[in-house]
C-alpha positions in Angstrom: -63.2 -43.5 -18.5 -63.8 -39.8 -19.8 -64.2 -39.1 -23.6 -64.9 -36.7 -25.9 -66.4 -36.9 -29.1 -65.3 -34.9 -32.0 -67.4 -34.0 -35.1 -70.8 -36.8 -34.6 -71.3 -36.5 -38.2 -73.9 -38.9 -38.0 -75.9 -41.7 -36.4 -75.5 -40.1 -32.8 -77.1 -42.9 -30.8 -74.6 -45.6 -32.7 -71.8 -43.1 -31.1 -73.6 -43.5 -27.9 -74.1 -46.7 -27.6 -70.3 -47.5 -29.0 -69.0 -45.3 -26.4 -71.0 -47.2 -23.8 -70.0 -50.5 -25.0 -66.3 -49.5 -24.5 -67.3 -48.2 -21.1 -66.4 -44.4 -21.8 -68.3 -41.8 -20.4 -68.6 -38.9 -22.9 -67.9 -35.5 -21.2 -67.3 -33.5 -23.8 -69.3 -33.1 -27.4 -66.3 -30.7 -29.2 -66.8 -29.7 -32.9 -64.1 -28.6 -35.3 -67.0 -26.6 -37.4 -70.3 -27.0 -38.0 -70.8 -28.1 -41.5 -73.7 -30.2 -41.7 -71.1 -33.6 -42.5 -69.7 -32.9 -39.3 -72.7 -32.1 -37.1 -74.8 -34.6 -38.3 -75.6 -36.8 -35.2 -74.7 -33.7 -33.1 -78.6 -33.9 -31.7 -79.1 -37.4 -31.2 -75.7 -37.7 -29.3 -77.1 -34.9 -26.8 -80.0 -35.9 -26.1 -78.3 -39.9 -25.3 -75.4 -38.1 -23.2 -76.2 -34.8 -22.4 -72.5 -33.7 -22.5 -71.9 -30.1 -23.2 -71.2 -28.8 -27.0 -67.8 -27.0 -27.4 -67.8 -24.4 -30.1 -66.0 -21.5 -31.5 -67.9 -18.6 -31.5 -67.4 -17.7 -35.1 -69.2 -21.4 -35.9 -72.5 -20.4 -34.0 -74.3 -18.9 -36.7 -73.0 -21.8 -39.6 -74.7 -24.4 -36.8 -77.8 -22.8 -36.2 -78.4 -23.3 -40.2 -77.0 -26.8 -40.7 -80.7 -28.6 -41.4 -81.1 -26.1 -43.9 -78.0 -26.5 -45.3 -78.2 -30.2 -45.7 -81.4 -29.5 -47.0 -79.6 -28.5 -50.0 -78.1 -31.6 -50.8 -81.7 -33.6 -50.1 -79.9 -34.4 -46.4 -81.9 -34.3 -43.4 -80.4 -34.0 -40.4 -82.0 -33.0 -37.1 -82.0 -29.3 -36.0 -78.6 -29.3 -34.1 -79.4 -27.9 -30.2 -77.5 -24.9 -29.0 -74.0 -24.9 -28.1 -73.1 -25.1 -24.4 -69.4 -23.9 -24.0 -67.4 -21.3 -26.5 -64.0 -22.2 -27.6 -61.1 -19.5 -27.7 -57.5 -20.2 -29.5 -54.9 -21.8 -27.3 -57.5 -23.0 -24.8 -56.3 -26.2 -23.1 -59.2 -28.7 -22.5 -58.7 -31.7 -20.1 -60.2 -35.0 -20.2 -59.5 -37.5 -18.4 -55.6 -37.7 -18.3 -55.3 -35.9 -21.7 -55.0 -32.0 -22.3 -56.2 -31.0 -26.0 -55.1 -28.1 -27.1 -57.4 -25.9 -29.0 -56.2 -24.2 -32.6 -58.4 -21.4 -34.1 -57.7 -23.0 -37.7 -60.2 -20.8 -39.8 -60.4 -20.7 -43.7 -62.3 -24.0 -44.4 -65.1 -22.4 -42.6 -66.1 -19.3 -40.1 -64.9 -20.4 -36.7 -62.6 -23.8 -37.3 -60.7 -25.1 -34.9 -58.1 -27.9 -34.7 -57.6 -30.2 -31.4 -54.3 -31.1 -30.0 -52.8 -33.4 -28.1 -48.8 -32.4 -28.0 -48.0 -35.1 -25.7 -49.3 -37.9 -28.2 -48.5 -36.3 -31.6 -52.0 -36.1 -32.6 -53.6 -33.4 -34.5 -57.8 -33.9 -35.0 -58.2 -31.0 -37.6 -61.2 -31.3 -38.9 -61.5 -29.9 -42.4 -58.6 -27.9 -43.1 -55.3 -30.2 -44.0 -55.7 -33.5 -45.6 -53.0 -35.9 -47.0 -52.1 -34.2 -49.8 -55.2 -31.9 -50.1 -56.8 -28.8 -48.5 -60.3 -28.6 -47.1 -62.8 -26.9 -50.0 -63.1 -23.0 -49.9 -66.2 -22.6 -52.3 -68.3 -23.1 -49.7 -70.3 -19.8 -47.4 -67.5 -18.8 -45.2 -64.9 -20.1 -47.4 -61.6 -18.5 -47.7 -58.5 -19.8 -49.6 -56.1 -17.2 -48.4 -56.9 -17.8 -44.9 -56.9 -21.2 -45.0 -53.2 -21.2 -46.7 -51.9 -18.8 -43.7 -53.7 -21.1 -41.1 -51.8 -24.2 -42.7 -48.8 -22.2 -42.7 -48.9 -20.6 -39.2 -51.4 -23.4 -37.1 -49.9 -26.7 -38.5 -46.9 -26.3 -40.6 -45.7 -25.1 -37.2 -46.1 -28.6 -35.5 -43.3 -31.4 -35.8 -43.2 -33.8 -38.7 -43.7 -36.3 -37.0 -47.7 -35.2 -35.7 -50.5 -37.7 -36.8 -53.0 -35.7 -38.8 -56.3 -37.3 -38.3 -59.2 -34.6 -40.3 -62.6 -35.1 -41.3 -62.3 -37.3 -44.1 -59.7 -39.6 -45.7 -56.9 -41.4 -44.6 -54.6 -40.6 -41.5 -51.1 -38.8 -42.6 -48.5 -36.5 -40.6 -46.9 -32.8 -41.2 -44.2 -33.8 -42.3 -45.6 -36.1 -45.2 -47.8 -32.6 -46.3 -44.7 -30.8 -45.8 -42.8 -33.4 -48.8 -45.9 -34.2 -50.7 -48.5 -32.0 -50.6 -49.0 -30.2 -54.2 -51.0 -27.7 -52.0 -48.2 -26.4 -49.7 -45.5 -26.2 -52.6 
């Protein structure tokens, strides 16, 4: 069965080897932004699969100085290999039977994008929209008044009802950020 993996934030041969286990065959490697938390395993999951890296183009440069940016934080995370396919807003990706749909969703970072699937309520959005927070904007690339219009125009836009799976935390949906979130008020 065709997978994808989104964001291999770390331990890239465990995601391998998980993914094998279950009997999936990963076809795509698709990241959301290329922080370092989020990119993490992004070079020991090639070289296990060799699947090609989707990225936006605006995310290129931010990947390219991930070690050094772990670095930072006494991380170390192996040099992240180039990026194989560029993403573009509104792009439909298919694997297997399912069609993600791709959301340029900047603000958090240069070049963010958001993935998905309409026909099973699910949005994977990395960094930008969490129950009942925002990604961070202090960081290089950061934005605040972007990110707001991206929640605003990208996700506020989806029905309540759409699972909101990001890059850290719990699982919640739009219309539980729509009621609660001290953000979006």
């Amino acid at each position: 069965m065709e997978a994808a993996i989104i964001d291999p934030a770390w331990n890239g041969r465990a995601i391998a080897a998980t993914a094998d286990e279950q009997g999936w065959f990963i076809t795509h490697i698709l990241l959301t932004h290329s922080h370092f938390d989020h990119v993490g395993g992004l070079a020991e999951l090639k070289t296990e699969v060799n699947a090609p890296i989707y990225i936006h183009p605006e995310a290129v440069e931010m990947l390219q100085l991930a070690t050094m940016s772990a670095a930072l934080y006494q991380i170390h995370i192996p040099a992240p290999p180039p990026p194989d396919m560029m993403l573009s807003d509104d792009e439909v990706l298919r694997i297997g039977n399912l069609e993600l749909r791709v959301l340029y969703t900047p603000g958090h970072a240069p070049g963010h994008v958001s993935f998905y699937l309409p026909q099973h309520g699910v949005v994977f959005d990395g960094d930008v929209l969490f129950q009942e927070g925002i990604g961070r904007t202090d960081l290089p690339g950061g934005d605040h008044k972007l990110l707001m219009r991206t929640i605003q125009e990208k996700l506020m836009t989806l029905p309540d009802e759409t699972h909101v799976l990001s890059g850290h935390g719990p699982a919640t949906t739009i219309g539980n950020e729509r009621q609660w979130n001290p953000f979006l008020r």
